[in-house]
C-alpha positions in Angstrom: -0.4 4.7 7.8 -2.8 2.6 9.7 -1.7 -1.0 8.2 1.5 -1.8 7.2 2.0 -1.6 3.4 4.8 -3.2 1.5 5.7 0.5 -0.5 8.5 -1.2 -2.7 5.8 -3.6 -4.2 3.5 -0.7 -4.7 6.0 0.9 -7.1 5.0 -2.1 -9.5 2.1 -0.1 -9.7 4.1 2.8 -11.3 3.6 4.5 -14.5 7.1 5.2 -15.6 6.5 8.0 -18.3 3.8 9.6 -15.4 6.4 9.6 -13.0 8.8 11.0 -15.2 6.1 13.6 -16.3 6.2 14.9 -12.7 9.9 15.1 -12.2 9.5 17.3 -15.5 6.9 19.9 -13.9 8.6 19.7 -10.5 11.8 21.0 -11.6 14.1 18.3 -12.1 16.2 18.4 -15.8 16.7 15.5 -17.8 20.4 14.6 -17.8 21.4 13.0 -21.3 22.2 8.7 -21.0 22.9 7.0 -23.8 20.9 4.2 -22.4 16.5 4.2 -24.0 15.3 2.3 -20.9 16.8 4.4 -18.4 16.1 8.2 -17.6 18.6 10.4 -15.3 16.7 13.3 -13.7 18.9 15.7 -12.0 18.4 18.4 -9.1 20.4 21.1 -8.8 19.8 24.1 -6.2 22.4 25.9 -4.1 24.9 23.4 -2.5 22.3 21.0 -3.1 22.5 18.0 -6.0 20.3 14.7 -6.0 20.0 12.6 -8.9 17.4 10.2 -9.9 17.1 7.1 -11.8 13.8 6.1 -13.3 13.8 2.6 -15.3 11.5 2.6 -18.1 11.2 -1.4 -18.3 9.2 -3.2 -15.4 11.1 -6.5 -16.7 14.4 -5.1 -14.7 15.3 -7.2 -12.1 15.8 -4.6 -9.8 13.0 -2.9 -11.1 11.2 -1.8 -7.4 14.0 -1.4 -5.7 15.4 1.4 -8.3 12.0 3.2 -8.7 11.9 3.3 -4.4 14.9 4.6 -4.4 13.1 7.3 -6.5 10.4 7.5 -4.3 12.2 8.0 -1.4 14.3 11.0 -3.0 11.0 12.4 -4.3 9.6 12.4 -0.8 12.7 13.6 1.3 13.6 16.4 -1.1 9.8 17.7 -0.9 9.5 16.8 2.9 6.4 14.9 2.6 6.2 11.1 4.3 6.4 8.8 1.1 3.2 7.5 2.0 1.8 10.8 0.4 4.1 11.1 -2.8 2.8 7.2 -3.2 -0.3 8.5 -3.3 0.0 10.9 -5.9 2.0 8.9 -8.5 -0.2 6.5 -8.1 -2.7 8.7 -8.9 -1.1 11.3 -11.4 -3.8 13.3 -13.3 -5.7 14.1 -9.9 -6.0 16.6 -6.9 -6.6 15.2 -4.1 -8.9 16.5 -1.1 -7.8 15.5 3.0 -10.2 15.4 5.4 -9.2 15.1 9.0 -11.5 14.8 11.6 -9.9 15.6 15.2 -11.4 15.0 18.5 -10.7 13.6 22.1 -12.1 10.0 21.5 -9.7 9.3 18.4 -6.5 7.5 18.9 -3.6 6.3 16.9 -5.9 6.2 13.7 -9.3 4.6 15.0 -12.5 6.1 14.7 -16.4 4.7 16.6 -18.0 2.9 13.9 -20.7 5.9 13.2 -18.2 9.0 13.4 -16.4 7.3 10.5 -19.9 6.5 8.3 -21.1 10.0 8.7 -17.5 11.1 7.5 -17.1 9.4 4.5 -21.0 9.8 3.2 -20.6 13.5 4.2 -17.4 14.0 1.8 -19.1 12.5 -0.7 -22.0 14.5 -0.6 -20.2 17.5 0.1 -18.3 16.6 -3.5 -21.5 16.1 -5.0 -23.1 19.3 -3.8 -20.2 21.6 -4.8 -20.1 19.8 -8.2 -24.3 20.5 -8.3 -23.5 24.1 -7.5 -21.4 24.0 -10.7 -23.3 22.3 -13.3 -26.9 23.5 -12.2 -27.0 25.5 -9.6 -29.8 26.0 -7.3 -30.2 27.3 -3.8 -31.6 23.3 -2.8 -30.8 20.3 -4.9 -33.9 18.1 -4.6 -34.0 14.7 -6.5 -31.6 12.4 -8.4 -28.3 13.4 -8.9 -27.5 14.9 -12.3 -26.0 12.2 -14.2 -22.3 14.5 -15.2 -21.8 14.6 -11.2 -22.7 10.9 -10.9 -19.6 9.7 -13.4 -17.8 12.3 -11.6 -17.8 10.6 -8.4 -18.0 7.0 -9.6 -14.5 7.9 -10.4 -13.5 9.4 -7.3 -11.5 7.2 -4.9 -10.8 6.9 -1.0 -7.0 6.4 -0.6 -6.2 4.6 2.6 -6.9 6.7 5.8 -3.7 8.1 7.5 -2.7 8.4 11.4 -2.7 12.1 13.1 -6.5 11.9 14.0 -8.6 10.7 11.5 -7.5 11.5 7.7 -9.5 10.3 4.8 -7.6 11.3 1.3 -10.3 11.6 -1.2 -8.7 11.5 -5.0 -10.6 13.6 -7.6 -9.4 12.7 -11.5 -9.5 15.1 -13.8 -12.4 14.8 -16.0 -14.1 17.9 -18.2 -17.7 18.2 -19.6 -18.1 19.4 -23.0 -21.2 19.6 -25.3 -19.6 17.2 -27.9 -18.9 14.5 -26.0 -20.3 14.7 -22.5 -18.1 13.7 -19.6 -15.4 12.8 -20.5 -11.8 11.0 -18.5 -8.3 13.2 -18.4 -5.0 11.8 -18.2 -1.3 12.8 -16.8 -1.0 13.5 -20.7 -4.0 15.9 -21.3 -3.2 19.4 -22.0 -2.4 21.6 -18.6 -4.8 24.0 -19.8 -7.7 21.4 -20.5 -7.0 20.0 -16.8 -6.8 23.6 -15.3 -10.3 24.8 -16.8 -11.8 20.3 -16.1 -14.8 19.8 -14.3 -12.5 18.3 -11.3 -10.5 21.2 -10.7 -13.6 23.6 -10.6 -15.3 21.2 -7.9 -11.8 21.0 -5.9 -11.0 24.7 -6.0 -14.9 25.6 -5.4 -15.0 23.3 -2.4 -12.0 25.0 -1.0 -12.8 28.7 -1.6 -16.6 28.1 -0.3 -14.9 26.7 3.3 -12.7 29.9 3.3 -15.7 31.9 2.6 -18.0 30.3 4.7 -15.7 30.6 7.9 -14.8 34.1 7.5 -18.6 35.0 7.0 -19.1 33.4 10.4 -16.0 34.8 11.8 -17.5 38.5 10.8 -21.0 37.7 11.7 -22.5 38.5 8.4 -25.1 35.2 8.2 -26.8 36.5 6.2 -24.9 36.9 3.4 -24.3 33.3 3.7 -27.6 32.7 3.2 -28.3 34.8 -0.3 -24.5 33.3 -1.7 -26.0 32.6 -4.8 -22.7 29.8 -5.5 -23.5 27.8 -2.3 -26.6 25.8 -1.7 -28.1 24.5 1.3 -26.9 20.7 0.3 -23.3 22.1 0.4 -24.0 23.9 4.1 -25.7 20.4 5.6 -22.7 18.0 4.3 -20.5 20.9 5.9 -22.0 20.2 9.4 -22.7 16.4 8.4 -18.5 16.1 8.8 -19.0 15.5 12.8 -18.8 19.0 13.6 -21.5 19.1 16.0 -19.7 17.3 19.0 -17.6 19.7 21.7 -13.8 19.5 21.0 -14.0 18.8 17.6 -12.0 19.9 14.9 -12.4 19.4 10.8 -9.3 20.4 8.9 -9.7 20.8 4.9 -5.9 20.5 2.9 -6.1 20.7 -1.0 -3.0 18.7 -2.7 -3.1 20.2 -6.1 -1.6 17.9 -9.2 1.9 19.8 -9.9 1.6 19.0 -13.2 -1.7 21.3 -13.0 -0.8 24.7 -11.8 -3.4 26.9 -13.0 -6.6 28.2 -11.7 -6.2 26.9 -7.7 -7.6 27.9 -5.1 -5.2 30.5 -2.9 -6.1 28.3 -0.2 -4.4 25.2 0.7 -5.4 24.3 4.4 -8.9 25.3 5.9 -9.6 24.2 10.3 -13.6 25.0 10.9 -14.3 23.6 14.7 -17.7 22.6 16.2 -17.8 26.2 17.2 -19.2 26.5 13.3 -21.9 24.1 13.7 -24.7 26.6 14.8 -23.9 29.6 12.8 -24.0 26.8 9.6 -27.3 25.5 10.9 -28.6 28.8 10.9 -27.9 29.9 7.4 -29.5 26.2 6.5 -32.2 27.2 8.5 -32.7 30.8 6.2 -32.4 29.4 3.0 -35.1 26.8 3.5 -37.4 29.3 4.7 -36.5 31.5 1.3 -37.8 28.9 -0.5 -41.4 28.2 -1.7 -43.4 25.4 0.2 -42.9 22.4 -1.3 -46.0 21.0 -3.5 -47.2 17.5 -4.1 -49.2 17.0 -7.2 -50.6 13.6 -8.4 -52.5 13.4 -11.8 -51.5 11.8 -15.2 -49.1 12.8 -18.2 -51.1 14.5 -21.4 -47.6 15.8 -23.1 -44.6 14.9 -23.6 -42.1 16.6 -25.2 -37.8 15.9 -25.6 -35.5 15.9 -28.1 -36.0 13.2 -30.7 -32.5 12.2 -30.5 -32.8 9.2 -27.4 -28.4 9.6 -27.1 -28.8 13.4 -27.2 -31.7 13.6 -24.8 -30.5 14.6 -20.9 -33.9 16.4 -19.7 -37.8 16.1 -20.8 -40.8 17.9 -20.5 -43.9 16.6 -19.0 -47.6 18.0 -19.0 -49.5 16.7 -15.9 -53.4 17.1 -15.5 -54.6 16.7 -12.0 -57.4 18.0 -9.6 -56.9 21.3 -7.7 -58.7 23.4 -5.3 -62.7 23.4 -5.7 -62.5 20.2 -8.3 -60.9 21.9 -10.9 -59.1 20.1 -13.0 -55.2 22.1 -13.9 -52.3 20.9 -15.7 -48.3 21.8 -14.8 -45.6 21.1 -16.6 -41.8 20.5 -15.6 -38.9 19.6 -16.7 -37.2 15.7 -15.7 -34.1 14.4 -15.8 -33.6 11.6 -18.4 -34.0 8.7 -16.4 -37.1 9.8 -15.2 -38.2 11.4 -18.2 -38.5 7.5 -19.6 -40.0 6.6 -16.7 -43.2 9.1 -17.4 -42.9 7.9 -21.1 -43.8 4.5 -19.8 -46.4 6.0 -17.5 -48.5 7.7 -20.3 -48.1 4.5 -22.4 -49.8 2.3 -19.9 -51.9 5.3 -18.3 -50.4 5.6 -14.8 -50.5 8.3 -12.3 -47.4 9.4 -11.5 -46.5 12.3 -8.7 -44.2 15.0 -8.7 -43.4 16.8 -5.5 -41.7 20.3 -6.1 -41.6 24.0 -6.2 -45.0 25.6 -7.7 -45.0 29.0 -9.5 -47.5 30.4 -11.5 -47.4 33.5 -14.3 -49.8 34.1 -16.4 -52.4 31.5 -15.2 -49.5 28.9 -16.0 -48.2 26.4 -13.6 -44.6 25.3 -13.7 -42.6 23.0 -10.9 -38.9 23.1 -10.1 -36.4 21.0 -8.2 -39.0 17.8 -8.8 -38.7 14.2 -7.4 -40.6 12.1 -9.9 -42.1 9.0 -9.0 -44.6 6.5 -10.8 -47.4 5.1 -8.6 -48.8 1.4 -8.5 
């Protein structure tokens, strides 16, 4: 790791039940003790035979140094640095996404100042994107954020960044969407099924696949069928070349850590490497989608309907009616549909009478007018 961290004080941090939740889906068998605050896991493969102790009582005395010792077992047996299995039982009911970033200039762990702000905006947005693509996708995601993806990556974390280049762990809980409730938070203790079908593993395994699609497109020289994926929009494409991909000698390598408690429904790949040799063929499909789309439209007028459900805690989009002056003074009306937030904002518009402006996609049919993919905004 890049600073030194005290790992035996960490294990404080340990959930004792999670930790024994993962010795229970990684193959290790309970061994019977007549003792309620102590569990015996036991390993058994071959000439091989490892036991573990995990103490279910922080007040132990020797409390961190037991659970360590469990650690360190955990880690050697899997042949992972302990730093990593640290990671995950710290963070249980997750997968988590590693981004390293590899190029001449980056030693020991230390990144310039703007490589490392492009990095970790562009994994964010490449999150968001692929999590867009899911819940309401569109070839270009214009506007705010839908507010399911926003509580999805409030939760999302940034473990600490690793040596061997530049790796940033991102670490994705497992949260679902359902009609009932919304979004809503999973635990270690969900149901493997509920985690496997969860809003988080769809984002992580769709992120991964689109890579692996996306470079051996490229690799085949079919850009065009980049361009018409109907799964991928452009906003996933620009954070894909947003990850420093542009400068000579670089390389971006991708590495899914699935939850072991979680086996269903991942993604066949594990590791992804794209190089800056990607960059152009990705700016190029960017390039062809925008161009698919319709010119984008700016319309200023004022709100004559409004329309939403009546139920404010039910209501996620509205409907606005906006009269304004078109081509030879003539005066039109469009309507479109707004996310909640600014759905209130256009109630509050009409109340007081204020022109508002919506810039967007225009279609017409039937001597209607309807715009998509809107930013709303109120004017002074």
């Amino acid at each position: 790791m890049i600073y030194s961290v005290d790992f035996m004080s960490m294990t404080e941090k340990l959930n004792p039940l999670a930790v024994c939740r993962y010795l229970d889906e990684t193959g290790w068998s309970l061994f019977p003790y007549k003792r309620e605050n102590v569990k015996i896991y036991q390993l058994a493969e071959g000439d091989m035979f490892e036991q573990i102790m995990v103490p279910m009582d922080k007040g132990f005395r020797d409390y961190r140094q037991i659970m360590y010792d469990a650690v360190q077992t955990i880690a050697r047996i899997e042949k992972r640095p302990v730093e990593q299995v640290m990671l995950y039982l710290l963070n249980p009911s997750t997968d988590i996404l590693k981004i390293r970033l590899d190029r001449d200039n980056i030693e020991s762990g230390n990144i310039l100042l703007d490589d490392a702000i492009n990095l970790y905006e562009n994994a964010k947005k490449l999150l968001a994107a692929t999590a867009l693509d899911i819940v309401n996708p569109k070839k270009i995601h214009y506007g705010r954020i839908d507010e399911s993806v926003q509580k999805f990556l409030s939760q999302c974390k940034f473990g600490q960044t690793e040596i061997g280049s530049y790796v940033v762990s991102v670490v994705c809980p497992f949260a679902e969407l359902s009609e009932a409730e919304g979004y809503r938070q999973l635990s270690i203790f969900s149901e493997e099924e509920q985690c496997a079908n969860s809003l988080t593993r769809q984002v992580t395994n769709r992120l991964m696949s689109n890579i692996a699609l996306v470079k051996r497109h490229i690799d085949e020289g079919n850009l065009e069928s980049l361009a018409e994926e109907e799964e991928i929009s452009s906003n996933f494409y620009e954070a894909l070349n947003g990850l420093n991909s542009q400068s000579e000698n670089t390389e971006v390598e991708f590495t899914a850590i699935w939850s072991p408690v979680v086996k269903k429904n991942r993604c066949s790949y594990d590791q992804i490497k794209i190089s800056n040799d990607y960059y152009q063929p990705i700016s190029t499909v960017i390039n062809r989608i925008k161009k698919y789309t319709n010119a984008r439209t700016e319309i200023v007028g004022k709100i004559r309907q409004l329309s939403a459900v009546p139920a404010v805690d039910k209501r996620k989009t509205g409907v606005v009616t906006v009269v304004y002056v078109g081509d030879n003074n003539r005066v039109k009306s469009v309507t479109a549909t707004l996310e909640r937030e600014d759905y209130e904002n256009a109630v509050e518009a009409h109340k007081n009478g204020r022109v508002v402006k919506l810039i967007g996609d225009l279609t017409r049919t039937k001597n209607k007018e309807r715009m998509e993919n809107i930013i709303f905004s109120v004017l002074d």
